[in-house]
GUMARGU-988132 format. One line per 3 residues: their letters; for each residue x, z, y of C-alpha. Coordinates in Angstrom, 1 decimal, always signed. Last residue first. Example, Ala and Ser with C-alpha at 12.3 -4.5 7.8 and 13.67 -1.06 7.14 Angstrom:
<rs>
sa	+13.7,+7.1,-1.1 ~ +12.3,+7.8,-4.5 $
</rs>
This chain:
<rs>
xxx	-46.9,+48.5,-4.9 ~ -49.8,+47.1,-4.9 ~ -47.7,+43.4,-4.1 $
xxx	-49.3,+42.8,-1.3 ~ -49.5,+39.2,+0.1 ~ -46.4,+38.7,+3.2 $
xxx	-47.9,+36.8,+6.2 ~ -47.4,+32.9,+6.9 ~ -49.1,+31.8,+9.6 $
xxx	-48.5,+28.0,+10.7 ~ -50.0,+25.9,+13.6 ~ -50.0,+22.5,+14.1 $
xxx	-50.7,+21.1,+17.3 ~ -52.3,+17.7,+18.5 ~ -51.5,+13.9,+17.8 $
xxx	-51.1,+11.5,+14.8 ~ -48.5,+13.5,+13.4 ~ -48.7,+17.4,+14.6 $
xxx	-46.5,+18.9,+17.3 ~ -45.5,+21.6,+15.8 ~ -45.8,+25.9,+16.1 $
xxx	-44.7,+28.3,+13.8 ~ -45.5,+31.6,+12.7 ~ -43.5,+34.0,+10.2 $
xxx	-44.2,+37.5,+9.1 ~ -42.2,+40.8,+9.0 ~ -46.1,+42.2,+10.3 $
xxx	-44.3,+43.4,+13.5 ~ -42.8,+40.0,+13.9 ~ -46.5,+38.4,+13.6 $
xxx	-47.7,+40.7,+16.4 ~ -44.7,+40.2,+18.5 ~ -45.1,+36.2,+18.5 $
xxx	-48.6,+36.9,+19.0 ~ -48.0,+38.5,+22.0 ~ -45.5,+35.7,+23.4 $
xxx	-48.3,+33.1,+22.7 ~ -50.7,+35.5,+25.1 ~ -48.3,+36.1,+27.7 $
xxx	-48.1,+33.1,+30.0 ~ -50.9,+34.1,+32.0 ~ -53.6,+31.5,+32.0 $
xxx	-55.4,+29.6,+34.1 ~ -53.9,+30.3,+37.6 ~ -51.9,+27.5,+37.7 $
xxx	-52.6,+24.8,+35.4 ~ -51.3,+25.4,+31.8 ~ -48.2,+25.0,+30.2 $
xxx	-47.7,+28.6,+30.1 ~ -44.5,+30.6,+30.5 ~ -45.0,+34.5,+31.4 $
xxx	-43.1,+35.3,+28.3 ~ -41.1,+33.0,+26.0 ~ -42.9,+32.4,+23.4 $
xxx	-43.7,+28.5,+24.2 ~ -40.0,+27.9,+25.3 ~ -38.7,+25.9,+22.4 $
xxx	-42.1,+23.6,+22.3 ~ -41.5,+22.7,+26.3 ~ -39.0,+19.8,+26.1 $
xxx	-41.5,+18.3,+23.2 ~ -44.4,+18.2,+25.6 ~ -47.0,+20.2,+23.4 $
xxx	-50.0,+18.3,+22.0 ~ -53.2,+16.5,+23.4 ~ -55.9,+18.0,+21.3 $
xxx	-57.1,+17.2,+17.8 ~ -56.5,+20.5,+16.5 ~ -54.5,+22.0,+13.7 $
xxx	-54.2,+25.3,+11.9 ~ -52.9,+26.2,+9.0 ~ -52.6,+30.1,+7.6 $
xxx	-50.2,+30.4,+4.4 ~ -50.6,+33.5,+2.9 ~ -47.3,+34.6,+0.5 $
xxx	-46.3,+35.5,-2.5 ~ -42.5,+36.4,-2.7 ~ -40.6,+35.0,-5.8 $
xxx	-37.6,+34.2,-3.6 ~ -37.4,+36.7,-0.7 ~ -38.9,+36.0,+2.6 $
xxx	-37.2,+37.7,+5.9 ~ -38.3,+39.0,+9.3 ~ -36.2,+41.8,+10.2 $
xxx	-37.8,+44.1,+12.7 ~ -35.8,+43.8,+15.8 ~ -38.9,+44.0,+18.2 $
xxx	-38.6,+40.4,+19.0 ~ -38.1,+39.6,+15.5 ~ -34.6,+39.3,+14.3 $
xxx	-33.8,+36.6,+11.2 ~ -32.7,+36.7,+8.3 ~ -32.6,+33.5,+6.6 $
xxx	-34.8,+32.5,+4.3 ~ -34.7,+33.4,+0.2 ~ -35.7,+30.9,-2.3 $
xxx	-38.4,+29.3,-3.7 ~ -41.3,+31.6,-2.0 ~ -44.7,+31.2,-4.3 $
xxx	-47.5,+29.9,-2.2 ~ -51.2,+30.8,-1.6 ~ -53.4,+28.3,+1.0 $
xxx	-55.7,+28.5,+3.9 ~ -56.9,+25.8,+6.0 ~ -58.0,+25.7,+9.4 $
xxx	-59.3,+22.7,+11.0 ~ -60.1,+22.4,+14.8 ~ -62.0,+18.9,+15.9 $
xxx	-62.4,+17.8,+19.2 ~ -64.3,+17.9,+22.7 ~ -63.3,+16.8,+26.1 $
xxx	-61.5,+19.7,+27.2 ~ -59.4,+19.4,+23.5 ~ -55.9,+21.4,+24.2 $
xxx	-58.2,+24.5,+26.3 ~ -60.0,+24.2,+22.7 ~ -56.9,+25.0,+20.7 $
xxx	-56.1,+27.7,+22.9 ~ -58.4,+29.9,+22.7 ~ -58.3,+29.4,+18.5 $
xxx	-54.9,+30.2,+18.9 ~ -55.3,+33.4,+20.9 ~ -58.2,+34.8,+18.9 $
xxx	-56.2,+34.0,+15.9 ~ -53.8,+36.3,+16.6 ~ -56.1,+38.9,+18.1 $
xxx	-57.6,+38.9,+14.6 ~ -54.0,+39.9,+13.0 ~ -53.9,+43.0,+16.2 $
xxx	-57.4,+44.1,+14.7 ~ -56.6,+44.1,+11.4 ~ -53.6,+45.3,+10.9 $
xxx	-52.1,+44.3,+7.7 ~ -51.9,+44.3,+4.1 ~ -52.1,+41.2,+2.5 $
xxx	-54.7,+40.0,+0.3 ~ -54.1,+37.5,-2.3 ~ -56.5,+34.4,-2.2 $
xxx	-59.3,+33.9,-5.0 ~ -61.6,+31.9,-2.7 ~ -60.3,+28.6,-1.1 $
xxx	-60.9,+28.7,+2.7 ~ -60.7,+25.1,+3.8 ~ -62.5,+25.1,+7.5 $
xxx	-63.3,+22.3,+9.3 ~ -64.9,+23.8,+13.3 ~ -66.0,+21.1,+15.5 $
xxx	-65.0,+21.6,+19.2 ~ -68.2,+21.0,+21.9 ~ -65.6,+23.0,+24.4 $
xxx	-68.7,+25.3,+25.1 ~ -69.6,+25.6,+21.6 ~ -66.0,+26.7,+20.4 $
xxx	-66.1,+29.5,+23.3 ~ -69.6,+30.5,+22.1 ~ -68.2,+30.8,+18.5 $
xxx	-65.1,+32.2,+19.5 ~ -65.8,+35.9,+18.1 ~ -67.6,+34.4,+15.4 $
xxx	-64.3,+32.5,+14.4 ~ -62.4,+35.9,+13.9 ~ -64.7,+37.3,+11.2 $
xxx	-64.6,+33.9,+9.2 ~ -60.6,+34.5,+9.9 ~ -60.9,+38.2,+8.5 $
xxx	-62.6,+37.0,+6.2 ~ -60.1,+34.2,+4.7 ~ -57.3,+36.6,+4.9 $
xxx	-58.6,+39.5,+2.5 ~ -57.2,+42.5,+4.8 ~ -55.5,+46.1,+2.1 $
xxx	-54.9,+48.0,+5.7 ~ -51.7,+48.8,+8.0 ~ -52.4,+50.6,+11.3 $
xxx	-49.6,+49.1,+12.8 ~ -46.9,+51.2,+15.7 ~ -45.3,+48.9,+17.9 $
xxx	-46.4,+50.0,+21.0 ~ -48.4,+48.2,+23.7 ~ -46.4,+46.2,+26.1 $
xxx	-47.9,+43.2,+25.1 ~ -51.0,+44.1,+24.6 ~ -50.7,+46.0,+28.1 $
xxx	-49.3,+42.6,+30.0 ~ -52.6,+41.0,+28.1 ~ -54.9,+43.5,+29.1 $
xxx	-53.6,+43.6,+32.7 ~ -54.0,+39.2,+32.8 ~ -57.0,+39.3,+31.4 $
xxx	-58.5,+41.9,+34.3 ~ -56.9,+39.5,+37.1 ~ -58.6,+37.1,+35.3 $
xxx	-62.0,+39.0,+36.1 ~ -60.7,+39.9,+39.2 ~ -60.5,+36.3,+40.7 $
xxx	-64.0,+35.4,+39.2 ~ -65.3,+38.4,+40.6 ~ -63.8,+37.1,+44.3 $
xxx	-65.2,+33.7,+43.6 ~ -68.4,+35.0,+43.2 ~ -68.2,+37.2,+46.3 $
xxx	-67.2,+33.9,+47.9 ~ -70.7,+32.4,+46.7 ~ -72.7,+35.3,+47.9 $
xxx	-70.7,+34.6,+51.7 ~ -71.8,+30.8,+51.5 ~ -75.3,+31.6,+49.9 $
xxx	-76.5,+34.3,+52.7 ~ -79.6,+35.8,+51.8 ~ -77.6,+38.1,+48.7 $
xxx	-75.5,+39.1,+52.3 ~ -75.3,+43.0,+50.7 ~ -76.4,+44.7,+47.8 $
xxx	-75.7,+43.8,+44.6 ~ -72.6,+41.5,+45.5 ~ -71.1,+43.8,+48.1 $
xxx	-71.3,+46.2,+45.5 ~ -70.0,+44.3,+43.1 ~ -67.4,+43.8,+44.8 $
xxx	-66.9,+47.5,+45.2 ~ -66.7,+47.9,+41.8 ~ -63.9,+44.9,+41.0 $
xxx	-62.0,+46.1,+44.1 ~ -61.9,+50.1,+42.9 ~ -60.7,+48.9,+39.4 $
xxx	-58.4,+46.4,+40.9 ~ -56.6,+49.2,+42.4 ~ -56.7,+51.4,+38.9 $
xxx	-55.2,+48.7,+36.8 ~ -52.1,+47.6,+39.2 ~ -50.2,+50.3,+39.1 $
xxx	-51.0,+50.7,+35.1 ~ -50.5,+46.8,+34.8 ~ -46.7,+46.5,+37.0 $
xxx	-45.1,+49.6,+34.4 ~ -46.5,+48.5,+31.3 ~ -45.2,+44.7,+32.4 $
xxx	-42.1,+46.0,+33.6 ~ -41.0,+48.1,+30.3 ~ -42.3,+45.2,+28.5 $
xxx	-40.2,+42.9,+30.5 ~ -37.6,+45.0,+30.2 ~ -37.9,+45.2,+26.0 $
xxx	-37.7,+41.1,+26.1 ~ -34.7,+40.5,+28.2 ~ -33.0,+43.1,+25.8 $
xxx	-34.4,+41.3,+22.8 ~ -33.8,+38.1,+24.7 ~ -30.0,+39.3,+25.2 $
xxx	-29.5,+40.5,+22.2 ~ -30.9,+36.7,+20.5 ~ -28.6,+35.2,+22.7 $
xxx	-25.5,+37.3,+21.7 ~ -26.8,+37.0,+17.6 ~ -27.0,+32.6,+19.0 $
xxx	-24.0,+33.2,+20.5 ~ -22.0,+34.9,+17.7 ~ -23.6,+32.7,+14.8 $
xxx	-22.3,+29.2,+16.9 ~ -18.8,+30.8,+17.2 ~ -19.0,+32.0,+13.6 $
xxx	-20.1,+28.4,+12.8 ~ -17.0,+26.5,+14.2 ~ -15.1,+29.1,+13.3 $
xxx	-15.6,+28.2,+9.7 ~ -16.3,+24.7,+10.6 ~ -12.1,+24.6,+12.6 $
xxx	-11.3,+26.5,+8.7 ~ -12.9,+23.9,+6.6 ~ -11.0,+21.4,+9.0 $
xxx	-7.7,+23.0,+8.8 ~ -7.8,+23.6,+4.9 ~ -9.0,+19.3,+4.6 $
xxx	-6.0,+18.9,+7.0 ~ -3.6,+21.0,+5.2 ~ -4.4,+19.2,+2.2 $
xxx	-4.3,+15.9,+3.7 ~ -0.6,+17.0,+4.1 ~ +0.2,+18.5,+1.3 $
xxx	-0.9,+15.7,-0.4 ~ +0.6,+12.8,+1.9 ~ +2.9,+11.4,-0.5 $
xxx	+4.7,+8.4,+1.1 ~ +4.2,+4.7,-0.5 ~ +6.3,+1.5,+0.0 $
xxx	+5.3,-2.0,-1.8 ~ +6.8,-4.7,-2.0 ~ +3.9,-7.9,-3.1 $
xxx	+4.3,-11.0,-5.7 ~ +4.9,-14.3,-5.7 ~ +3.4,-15.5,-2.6 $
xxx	+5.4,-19.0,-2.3 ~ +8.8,-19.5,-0.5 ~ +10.2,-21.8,-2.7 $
xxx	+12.4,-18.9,-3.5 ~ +10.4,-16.4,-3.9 ~ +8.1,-14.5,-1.9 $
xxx	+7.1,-10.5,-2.4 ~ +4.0,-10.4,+0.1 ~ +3.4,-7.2,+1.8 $
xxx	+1.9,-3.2,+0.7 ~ +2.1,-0.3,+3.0 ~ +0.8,+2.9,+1.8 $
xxx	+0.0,+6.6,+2.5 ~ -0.6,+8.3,-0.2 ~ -3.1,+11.8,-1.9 $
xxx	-2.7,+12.9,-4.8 ~ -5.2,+13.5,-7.6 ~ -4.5,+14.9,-11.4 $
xxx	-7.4,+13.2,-13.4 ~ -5.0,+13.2,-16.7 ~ -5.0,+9.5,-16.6 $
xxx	-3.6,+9.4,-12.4 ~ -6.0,+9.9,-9.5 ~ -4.7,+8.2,-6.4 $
xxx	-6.8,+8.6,-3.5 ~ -5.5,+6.1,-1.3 ~ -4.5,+6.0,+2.8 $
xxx	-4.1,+2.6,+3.7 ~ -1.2,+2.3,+6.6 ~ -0.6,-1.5,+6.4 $
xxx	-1.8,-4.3,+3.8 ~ -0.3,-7.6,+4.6 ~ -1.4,-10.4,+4.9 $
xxx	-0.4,-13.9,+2.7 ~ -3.7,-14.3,+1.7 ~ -4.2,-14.9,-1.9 $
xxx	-0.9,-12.4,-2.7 ~ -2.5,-10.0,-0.5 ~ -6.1,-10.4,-1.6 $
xxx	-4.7,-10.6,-5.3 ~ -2.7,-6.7,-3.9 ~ -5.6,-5.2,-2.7 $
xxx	-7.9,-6.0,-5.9 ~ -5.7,-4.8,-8.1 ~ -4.7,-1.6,-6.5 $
xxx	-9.3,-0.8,-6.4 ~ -8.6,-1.8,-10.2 ~ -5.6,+0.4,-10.6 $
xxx	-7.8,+3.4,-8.9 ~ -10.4,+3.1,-11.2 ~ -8.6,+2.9,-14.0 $
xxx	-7.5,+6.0,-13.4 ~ -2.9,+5.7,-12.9 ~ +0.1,+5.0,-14.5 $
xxx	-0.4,+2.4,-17.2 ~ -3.3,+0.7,-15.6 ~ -0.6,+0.8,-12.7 $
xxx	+1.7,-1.9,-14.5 ~ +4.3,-1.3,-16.7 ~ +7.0,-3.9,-16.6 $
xxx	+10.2,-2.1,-15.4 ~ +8.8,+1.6,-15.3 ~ +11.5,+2.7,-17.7 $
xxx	+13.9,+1.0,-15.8 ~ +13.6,+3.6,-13.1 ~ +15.4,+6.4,-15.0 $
xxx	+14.1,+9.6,-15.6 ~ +10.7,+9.4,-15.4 ~ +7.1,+11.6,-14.9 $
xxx	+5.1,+9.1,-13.0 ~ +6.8,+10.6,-9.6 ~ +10.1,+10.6,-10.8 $
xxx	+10.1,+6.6,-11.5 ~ +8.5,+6.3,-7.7 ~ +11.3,+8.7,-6.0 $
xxx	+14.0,+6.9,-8.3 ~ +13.4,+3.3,-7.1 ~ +10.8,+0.9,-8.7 $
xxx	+11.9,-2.7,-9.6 ~ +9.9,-5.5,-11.3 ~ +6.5,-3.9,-11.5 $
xxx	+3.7,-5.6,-13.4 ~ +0.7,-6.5,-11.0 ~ +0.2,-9.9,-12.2 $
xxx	+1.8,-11.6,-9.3 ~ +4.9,-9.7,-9.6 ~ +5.7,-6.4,-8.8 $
xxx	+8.2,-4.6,-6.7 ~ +8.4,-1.0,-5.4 ~ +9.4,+1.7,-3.0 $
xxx	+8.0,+5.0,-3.4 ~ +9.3,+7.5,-0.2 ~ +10.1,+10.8,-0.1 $
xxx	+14.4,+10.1,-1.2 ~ +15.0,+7.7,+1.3 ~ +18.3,+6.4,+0.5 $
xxx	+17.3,+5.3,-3.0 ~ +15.8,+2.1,-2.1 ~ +16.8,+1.3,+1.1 $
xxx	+20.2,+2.3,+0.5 ~ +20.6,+0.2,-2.3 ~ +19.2,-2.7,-0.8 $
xxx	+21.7,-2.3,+2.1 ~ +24.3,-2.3,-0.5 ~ +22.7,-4.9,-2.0 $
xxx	+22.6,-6.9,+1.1 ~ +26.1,-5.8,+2.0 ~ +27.2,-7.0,-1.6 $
xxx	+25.7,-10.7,-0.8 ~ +27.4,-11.1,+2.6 ~ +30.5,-9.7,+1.1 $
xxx	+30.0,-12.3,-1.8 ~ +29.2,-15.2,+0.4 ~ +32.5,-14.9,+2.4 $
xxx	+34.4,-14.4,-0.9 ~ +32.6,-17.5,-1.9 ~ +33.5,-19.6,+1.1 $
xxx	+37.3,-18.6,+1.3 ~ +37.5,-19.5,-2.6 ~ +35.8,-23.0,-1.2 $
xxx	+38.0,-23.3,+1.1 ~ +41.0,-22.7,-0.7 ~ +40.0,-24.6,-3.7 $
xxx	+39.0,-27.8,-2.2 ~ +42.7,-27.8,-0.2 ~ +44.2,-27.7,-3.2 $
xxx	+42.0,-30.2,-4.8 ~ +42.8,-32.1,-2.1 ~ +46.6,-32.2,-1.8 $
xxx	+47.5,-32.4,-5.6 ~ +47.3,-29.7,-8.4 ~ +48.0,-31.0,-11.7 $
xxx	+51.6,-29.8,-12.6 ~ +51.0,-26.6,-9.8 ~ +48.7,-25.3,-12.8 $
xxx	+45.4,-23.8,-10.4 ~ +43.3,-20.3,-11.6 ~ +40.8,-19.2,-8.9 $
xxx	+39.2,-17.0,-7.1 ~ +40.5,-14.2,-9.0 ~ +38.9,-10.8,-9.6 $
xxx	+40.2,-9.2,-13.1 ~ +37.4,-11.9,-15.1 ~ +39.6,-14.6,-13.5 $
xxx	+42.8,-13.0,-14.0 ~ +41.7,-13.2,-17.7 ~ +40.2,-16.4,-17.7 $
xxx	+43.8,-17.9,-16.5 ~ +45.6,-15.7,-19.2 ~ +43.8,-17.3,-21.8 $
xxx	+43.8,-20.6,-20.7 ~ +47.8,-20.9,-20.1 ~ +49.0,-23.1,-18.2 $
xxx	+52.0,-21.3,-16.6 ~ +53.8,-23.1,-13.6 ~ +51.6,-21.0,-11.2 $
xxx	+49.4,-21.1,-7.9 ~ +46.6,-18.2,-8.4 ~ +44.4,-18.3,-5.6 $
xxx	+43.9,-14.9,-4.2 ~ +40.5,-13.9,-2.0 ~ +41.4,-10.8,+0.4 $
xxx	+39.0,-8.0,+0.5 ~ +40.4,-5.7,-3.0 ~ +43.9,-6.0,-0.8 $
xxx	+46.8,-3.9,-1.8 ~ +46.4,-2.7,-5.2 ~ +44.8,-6.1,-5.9 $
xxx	+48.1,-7.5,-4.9 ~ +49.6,-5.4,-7.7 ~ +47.1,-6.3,-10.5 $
xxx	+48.2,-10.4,-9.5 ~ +51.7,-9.6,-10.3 ~ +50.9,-7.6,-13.2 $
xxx	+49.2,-10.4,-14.6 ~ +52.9,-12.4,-15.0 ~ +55.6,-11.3,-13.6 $
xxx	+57.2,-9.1,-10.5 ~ +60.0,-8.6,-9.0 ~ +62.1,-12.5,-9.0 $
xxx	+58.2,-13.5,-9.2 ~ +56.3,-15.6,-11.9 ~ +53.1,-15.0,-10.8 $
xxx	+52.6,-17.5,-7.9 ~ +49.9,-16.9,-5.5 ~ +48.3,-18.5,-3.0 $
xxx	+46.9,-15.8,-1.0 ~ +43.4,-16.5,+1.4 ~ +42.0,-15.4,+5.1 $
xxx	+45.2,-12.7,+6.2 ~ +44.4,-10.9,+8.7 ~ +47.6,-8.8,+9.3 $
xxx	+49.4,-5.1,+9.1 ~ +48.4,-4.9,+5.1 ~ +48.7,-8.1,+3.8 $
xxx	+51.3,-9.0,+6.2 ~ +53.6,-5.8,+4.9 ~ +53.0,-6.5,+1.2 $
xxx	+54.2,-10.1,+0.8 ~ +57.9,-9.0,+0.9 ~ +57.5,-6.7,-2.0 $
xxx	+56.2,-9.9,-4.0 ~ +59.2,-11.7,-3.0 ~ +59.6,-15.4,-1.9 $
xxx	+57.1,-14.9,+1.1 ~ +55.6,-17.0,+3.2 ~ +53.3,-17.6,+6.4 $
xxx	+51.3,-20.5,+6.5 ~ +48.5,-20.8,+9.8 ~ +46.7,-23.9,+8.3 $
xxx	+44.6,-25.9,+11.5 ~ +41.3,-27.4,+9.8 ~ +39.8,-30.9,+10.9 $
xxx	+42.6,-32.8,+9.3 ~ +44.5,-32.3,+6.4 ~ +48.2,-32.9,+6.3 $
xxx	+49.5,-29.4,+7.5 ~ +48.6,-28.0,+4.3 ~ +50.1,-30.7,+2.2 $
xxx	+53.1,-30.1,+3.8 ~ +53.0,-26.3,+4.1 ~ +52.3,-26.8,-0.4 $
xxx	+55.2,-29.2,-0.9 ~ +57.8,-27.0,+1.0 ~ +56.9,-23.4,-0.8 $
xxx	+57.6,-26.1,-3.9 ~ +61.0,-26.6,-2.9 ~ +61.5,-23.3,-2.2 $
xxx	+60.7,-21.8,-5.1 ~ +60.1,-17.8,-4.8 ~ +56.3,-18.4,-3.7 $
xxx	+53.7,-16.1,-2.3 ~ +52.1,-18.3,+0.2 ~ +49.4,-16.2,+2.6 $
xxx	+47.3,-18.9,+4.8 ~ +45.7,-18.2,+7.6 ~ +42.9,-20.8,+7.8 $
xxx	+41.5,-21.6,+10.9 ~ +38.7,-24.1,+12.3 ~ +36.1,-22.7,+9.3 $
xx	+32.4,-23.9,+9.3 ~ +30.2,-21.6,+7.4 $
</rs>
């Protein structure tokens, strides 16, 4: 630091020498001496404390004061102000000792000439400047350390020993003071798993020169206690200015990752009793949805029954005994049959499904009831040239259900398999036993009957798969809904999947239908065995 002007204190009661010391002052060159004097110690006092004074040159032997005391008393005054002690007394003892008490230096006026005077001063001036800047730093060191009381602040060296910790890291690992921590590593405070995943960050920094910003570590100490931190780690350099170490700073985050984690269970919580209360409000709506479309269909198939009963008869009227010569008019009356024969279908499947929920429930073996089933379709199966696999192991449960609705089941599916194969294919049903492995969710059949499998439940698995051309997979969630069909218009009624739906609900059973790997539909009926019970 380059200095133009020097104010200059001289506390001297000889005037001779006050003389000596303003001349060689004013001698040097390059630095302008502002001297004031003062042959009393009480008369130094007042410019010490009203003005900026840069250095004192002192001499202890006062006519009011002697000796150390002198030097103690402009202490008193100014703790800022570097003194130079100027005195006719060499003694060594006494100069260390006003040394050690805060003196910049100790000079016999026997030995001092114009240099080393001038030396002295500025390098005193020099020091003092360098010590404030120094003692700010620590103070500012200080505050950093300890001033934020949250926050871990630490140095370590390049083998991951710590050279400084403040008191919120020291309390944190269980200690009083922070010297105690002086040379432990985190081996010593923490898992070794999280002191190796630490070792690894902090060679990468050292190695690199990056820094490490904003990690958020799970920090698991010996006895498996785990917090939670959010920290910054640098390079600690020394004074060649090589990586010599890292600084780091850490902030306990527990409660607050533990409010998170409690925030988030609680957002899935609601989450999925939103999700439960739409799909219950859904599932009320499509019962409701459901029970006035029944109402409807009952409602639309006995008006409509006894109209198409007189149109059916007097078609065939028409057909028996008039225009039998005339091909074009017979042919329309065989379209018009054709017309009320699906219109027929279509009432018996709006009254299936509107029929009432009541089962006539009997002891069924499966398998025959499905052998029974497949002679109903036999001509159905011939006319679609569809080759019937079957895998009926004997020894099956029975179950107990209604025979004649369960056979309509497989009516339907069987029906429909072959409209899936028009130009021919193979249907394979397969039967198999299984033992539930643990309970399914409840669920609410279209008729609100529960459907639900207990573990240790036997149950009746039906499969059923054809080699047809499969369900578009936008359509698969709507196939028992009622009235919709993926068939051509005026080929089927949209009702028939939506009955079995109902059948198997009544029967607290489950049915399923997939797109099959490799192409076609897969079909699955599972029904309850009886227990005897």
């Amino acid at each position: 630091m380059q200095v133009e002007r020097i104010r200059v204190l001289l506390v001297e009661d000889d005037p001779s020498q006050m003389a000596l010391v303003e001349a060689i002052l004013q001698r040097e060159k390059g630095v302008v001496f502002e001297v004031k004097t003062a042959d009393l110690l009480s008369a130094a006092f007042k410019p010490l404390r009203e003005e900026q004074i840069d250095i004192v040159l002192l001499d202890l032997s006062l006519p009011d004061s002697h000796g150390i005391d002198t030097f103690l008393k402009v202490r008193e005054v100014t703790c800022h102000t570097p003194v130079i002690v100027l005195t006719g007394n060499d003694d060594e003892e006494l100069a260390l000792e006003i040394l050690r008490r805060g003196a910049q230096d100790y000079l016999f006026k026997g030995t001092v000439d114009g240099p080393l005077l001038v030396r002295a001063i500025r390098y005193s001036i020099y020091r003092i400047l360098s010590e404030r800047n120094l003692e700010e730093q620590r103070t500012r060191h200080r505050l950093l350390m300890e001033g934020i009381p949250d926050v871990r602040i630490y140095f370590k060296d390049a083998g991951g020993h710590f050279l400084e910790v403040n008191h919120a890291m020291a309390n944190f690992h269980g200690f009083n003071d922070p010297r105690e921590v002086v040379g432990l590593t985190d081996y010593d405070l923490f898992s070794r798993a999280h002191a190796d995943e630490a070792a690894r960050d902090e060679r990468q920094i050292v190695n690199s020169g990056q820094p490490l910003v904003g990690k958020m570590e799970k920090e698991t100490d010996q006895e498996g206690k785990v917090t939670w931190a959010l920290t910054t780690k640098m390079p600690l350099q020394d004074g060649t200015g090589r990586n010599a170490g890292i600084v780091g700073i850490s902030r306990d985050i527990t409660d607050l990752k533990t409010t998170e984690e409690r925030l988030w269970s609680a957002l899935e919580e609601v989450t999925k009793s939103h999700e439960e209360l739409s799909e219950t409000q859904l599932l009320l709506i499509q019962a409701e949805k459901l029970r006035s479309l029944g109402q409807m269909a009952a409602s639309v198939a006995h008006e409509v029954k006894n109209p198409l009963a007189i149109l059916k008869m007097g078609i065939e009227c028409l057909g028996e005994h008039c225009f039998q010569e005339n091909e074009q008019i017979s042919g329309l009356v065989g379209e018009m049959k054709g017309a009320v024969h699906r219109a027929e279908g279509i009432i018996r499947d709006m009254l299936d499904y509107s029929a009432a929920h009541e089962l006539e429930l009997r002891e069924v073996c499966v398998n025959s009831l499905i052998e029974r089933t497949l002679t109903f379709v036999r001509h159905e199966l011939a006319k679609g040239r569809v080759r019937v696999v079957t895998d009926l192991p004997e020894g099956l449960s029975s179950c107990r259900l209604d025979a004649p609705k369960i056979e309509q089941v497989f009516i339907n599916v069987f029906t429909n398999a072959c409209h899936a194969m028009p130009d021919g294919g193979e249907l394979t049903i397969a039967t198999s036993e299984k033992l539930v492995e643990s309970d399914d969710p409840e669920m609410e059949g279209d008729n609100g009957h529960p459907v639900r499998f207990r573990r240790g439940d036997k149950v009746v698995a039906v499969t059923i798969r054809d080699t047809g051309t499969g369900i578009p997979e936008d359509k698969l969630p709507k196939i028992f809904d009622p009235f919709f069909t993926t068939k051509d218009l005026g080929e089927g009624s949209g009702l028939g999947l939506a009955v079995v739906k109902k059948i198997i609900d009544l029967h607290q059973g489950k049915i399923s239908i997939v797109n099959a790997e490799g192409g076609g539909v897969l079909v699955t009926v599972e029904l309850k065995c009886f227990s005897g019970s």
